[in-house]
Each structure stands twice: as structure tokens, then as C-alpha cells.
C-alpha positions as semicolon CSV with decimal commas, in nm:
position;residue;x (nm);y (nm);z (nm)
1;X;10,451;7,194;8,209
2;X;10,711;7,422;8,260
3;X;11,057;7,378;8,498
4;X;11,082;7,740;8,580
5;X;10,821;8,034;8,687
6;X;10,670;8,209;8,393
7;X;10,750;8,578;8,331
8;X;10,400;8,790;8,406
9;X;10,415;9,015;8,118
10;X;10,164;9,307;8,082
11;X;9,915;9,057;7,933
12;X;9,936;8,794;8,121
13;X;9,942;8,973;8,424
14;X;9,615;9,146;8,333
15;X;9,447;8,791;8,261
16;X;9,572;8,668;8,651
17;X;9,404;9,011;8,814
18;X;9,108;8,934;8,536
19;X;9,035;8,595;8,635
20;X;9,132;8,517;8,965
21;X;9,129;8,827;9,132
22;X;8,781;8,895;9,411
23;X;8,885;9,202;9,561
24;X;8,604;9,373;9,758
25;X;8,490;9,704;9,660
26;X;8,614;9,879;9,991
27;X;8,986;9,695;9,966
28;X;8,961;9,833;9,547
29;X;8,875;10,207;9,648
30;X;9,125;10,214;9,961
31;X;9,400;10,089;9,667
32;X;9,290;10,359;9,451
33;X;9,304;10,615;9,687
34;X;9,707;10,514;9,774
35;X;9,761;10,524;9,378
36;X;9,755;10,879;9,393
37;X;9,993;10,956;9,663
38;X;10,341;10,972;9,571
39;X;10,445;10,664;9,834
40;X;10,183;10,451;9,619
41;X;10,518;10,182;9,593
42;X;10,486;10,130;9,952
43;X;10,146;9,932;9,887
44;X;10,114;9,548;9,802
45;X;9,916;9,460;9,516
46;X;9,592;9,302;9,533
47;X;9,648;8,948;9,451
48;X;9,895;8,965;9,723
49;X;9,596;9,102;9,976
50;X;9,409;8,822;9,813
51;X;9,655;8,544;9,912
52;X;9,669;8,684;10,219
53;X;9,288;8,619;10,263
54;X;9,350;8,279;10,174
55;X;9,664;8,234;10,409
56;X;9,422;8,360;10,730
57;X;9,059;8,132;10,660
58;X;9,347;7,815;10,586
59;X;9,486;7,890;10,945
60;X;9,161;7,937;11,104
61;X;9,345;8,274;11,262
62;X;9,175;8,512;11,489
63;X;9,481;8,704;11,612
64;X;9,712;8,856;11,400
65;X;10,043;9,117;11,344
66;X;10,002;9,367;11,074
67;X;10,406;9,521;11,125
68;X;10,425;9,825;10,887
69;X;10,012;9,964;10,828
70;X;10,083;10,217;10,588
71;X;9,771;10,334;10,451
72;X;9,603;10,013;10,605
73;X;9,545;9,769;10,288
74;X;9,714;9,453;10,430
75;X;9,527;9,501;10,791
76;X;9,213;9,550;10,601
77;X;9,253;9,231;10,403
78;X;9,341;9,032;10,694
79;X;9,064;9,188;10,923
80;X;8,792;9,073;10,628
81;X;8,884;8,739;10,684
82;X;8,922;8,735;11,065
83;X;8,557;8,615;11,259
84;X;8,381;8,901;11,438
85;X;8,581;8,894;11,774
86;X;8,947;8,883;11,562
87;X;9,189;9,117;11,603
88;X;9,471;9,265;11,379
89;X;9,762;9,440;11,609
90;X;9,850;9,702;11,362
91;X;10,210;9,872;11,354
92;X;10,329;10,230;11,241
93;X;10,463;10,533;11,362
94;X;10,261;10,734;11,128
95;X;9,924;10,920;11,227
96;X;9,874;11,090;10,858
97;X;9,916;10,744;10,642
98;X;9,725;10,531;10,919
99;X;9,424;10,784;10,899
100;X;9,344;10,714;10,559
101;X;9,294;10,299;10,643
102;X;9,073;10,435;10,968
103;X;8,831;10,582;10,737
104;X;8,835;10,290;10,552
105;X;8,822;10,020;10,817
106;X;8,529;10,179;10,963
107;X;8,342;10,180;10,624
108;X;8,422;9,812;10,593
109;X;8,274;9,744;10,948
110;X;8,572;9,610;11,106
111;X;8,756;9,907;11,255
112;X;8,661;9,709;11,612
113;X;8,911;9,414;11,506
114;X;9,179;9,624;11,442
115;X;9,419;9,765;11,702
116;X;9,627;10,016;11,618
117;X;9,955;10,077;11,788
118;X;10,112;10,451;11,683
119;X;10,442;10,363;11,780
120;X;10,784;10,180;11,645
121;X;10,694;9,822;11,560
122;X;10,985;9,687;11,776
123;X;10,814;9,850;12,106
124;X;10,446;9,679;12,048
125;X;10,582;9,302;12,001
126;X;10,803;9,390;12,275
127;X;10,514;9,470;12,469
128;X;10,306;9,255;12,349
129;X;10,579;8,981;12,494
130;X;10,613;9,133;12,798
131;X;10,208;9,139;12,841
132;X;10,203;8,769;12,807
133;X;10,081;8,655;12,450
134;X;10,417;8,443;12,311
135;X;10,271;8,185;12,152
136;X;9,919;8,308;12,102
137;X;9,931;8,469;11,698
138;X;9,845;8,273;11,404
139;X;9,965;8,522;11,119
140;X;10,227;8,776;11,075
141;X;10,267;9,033;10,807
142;X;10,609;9,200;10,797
143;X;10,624;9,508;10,547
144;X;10,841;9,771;10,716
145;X;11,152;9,924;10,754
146;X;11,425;9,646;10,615
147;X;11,672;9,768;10,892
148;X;11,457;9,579;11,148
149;X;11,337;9,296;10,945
150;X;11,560;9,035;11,129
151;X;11,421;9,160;11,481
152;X;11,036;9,189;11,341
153;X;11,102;8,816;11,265
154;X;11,251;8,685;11,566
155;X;10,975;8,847;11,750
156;X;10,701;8,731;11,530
157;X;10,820;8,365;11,539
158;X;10,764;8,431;11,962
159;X;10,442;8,564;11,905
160;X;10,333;8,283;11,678
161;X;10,213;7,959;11,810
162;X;10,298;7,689;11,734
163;X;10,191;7,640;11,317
164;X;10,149;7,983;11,272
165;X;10,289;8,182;10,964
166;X;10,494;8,486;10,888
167;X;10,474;8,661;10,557
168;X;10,789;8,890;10,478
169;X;10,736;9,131;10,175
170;X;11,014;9,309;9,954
171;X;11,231;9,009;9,963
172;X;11,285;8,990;9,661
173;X;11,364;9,406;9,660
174;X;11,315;9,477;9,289
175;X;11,589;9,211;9,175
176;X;11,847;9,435;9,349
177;X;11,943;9,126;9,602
178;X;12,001;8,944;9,328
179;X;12,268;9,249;9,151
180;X;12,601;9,172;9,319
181;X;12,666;9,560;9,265
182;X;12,414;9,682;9,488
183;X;12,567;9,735;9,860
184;X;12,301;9,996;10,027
185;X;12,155;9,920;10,368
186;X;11,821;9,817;10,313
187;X;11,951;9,582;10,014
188;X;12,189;9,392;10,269
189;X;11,935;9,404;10,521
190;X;11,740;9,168;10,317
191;X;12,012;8,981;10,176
192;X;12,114;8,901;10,560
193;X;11,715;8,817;10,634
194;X;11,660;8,581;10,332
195;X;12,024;8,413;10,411
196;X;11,951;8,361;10,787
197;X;11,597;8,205;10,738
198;X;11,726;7,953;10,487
199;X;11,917;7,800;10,709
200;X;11,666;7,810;11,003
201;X;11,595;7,510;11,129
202;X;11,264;7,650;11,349
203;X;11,037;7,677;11,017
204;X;10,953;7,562;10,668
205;X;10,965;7,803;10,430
206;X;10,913;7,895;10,027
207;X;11,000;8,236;9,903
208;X;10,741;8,328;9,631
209;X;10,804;8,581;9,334
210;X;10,476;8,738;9,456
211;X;10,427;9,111;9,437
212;X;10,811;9,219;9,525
213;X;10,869;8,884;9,661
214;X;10,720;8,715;9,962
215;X;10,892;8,502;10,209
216;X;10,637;8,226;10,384
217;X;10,759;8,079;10,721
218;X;10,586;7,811;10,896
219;X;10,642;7,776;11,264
220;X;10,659;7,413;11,335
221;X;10,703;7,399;11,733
């Protein structure tokens, strides 16, 4: 028993990864690959992509937001989970990080259910909206630039039906939101975020001390 969340210290951590941890071999070597580039901070661990898994087969999903690709990890996880004729809408502006989860997705088989959209994130959901499908997603990822967080939300929770989830990453930001001396942008950019979906009344929420931190919002209606 234990009245607070226990500290995952080298060892302990590598006993979670050891015995809960069923990453496929394609999800392992596309994390590898990212290690070795010098934005490897950018990517969410594995258990993370794990939970993720777990998040998409609970909600039955078949469509999906994937807001911030990077080398493609997340939208691979997601897409492994999704049935054949699912579909991850997949978010960045960048061609050269993006192409490196292509090769993968098509060695994993489902480069078909993902659609990528080389663009900023905030012009797909708007289009998305504007194409008809509010209310038709059943999962949303947000791991992009904080700046837009609050807007990536608000449009997500339009996306989502009705019991559908959003995921927010980094919300935790290294322990820096919690360091009353740190004032930079992307620091009160989350700050603002995690204040402003405590109090909202549209969702049920927990805020997990997963990976950097990851914020869980239910839609309820």
C-alpha cells in the first residue's frame, strides 16, 4: 500500500519495461532509429505507446488524431491497434522527420490507415471541421508545439464524439510547471492548459506521471 506514486528509479524502471512491456519489433527498431538523432527527446517512451494501445482496443476506435507525428512512433502504435479500415489523421509540418515513420509504417503494413497531413496541425482539424466530421473521432494524441496546446484541445474535444479521449503529453514538462521560477512560453503554455482543463466541466480527467506527464480527458457529451 502506498498513499503516494512511487519514484521509478533506474531499477525499477528497468523491471516495469522488463515485465510489462510487449512492444513489437517494428515499433522497437523505429525507437531505435530516433535514439540516434539529436531530437531523440521529442519521442514518447514505449510504455507510453503501449498504453496508448490499450487506450484505442478499450474504446473500440477506428478513427483517430495523431497532432504532432514526429518521426511517426505514436501514429504507428495507434495504427497497430486500429482494425484494417482505421485511420490515423496524422499532423506535422515536417517532410524529413515524417519520412522516417513512412518507411516504417509501410514495413508494419499499415501505411493505408494512416493519413498524413504535411501542414500546421491547427489547419487539418480546422478542415477536418469544416469537411463535416465533429463528433466522429474516438482518440486524440496531442504532442506538439505547447503554444497551441489550448487550441489542439478545443478542437479535438469537437472532433471527438461523444466518450472519446484526448491524451496531452509534456504536461508535466520536466517538473518545470511545478518550479515557480520558470516563466518561458512553452512552460506557461502548459501551466495555462493543465489549469483550464481542471476546471472543465465538459470531461473527466486524471493527469498521469507517465513518460513527461500525460493528461487523459474523457468527453462525456
Amino acid at each position: 500500500m502506498s498513499d503516494a506514486t512511487l519514484n521509478l528509479t533506474p531499477d525499477v524502471y528497468g523491471y516495469l519495461q522488463k515485465n510489462s512491456l510487449r512492444e513489437p519489433e517494428v515499433l522497437k527498431q523505429l525507437r531505435h532509429e530516433t535514439h540516434r538523432m539529436p531530437e531523440a527527446v521529442m519521442q514518447i517512451s514505449p510504455e507510453q505507446g503501449q498504453f496508448m494501445r490499450l487506450l484505442v482496443e478499450m474504446l473500440s476506435a477506428k478513427k483517430t488524431l495523431d497532432i504532432g507525428t514526429f518521426t511517426g512512433y505514436s501514429a504507428l502504435a495507434v495504427a497497430l491497434s486500429l482494425p484494417d479500415n482505421g485511420r490515423v489523421v496524422a499532423c506535422d509540418t515536417s517532410e524529413k522527420w515524417t519520412d522516417i515513420g513512412r518507411r516504417y509504417w509501410v514495413m508494419a503494413g499499415v501505411d493505408h490507415k494512416i493519413d498524413l497531413k504535411l501542414q500546421p496541425a491547427i489547419q487539418t482539424l480546422d478542415d477536418l471541421l469544416t469537411a463535416g466530421e465533429k463528433n466522429t473521432f474516438d482518440f486524440s494524441f496531442i504532442d506538439a508545439d505547447k503554444e497551441n496546446y489550448l487550441s489542439y484541445y478545443e478542437k479535438s474535444l469537437q472532433l471527438l464524439r461523444p466518450g472519446g479521449l484526448v491524451a496531452i503529453d509534456n504536461v508535466l514538462w520536466s517538473g518545470r510547471v511545478a518550479d515557480p521560477s520558470e516563466h518561458d512560453t512553452n512552460t506557461e503554455c502548459i501551466r495555462k492548459l493543465n489549469s483550464f482543463i481542471l476546471s472543465d466541466e465538459r470531461v473527466t480527467i486524471s493527469m498521469l506521471p507517465v513518460g513527461d506527464g500525460l493528461t487523459l480527458a474523457y468527453k462525456r457529451k
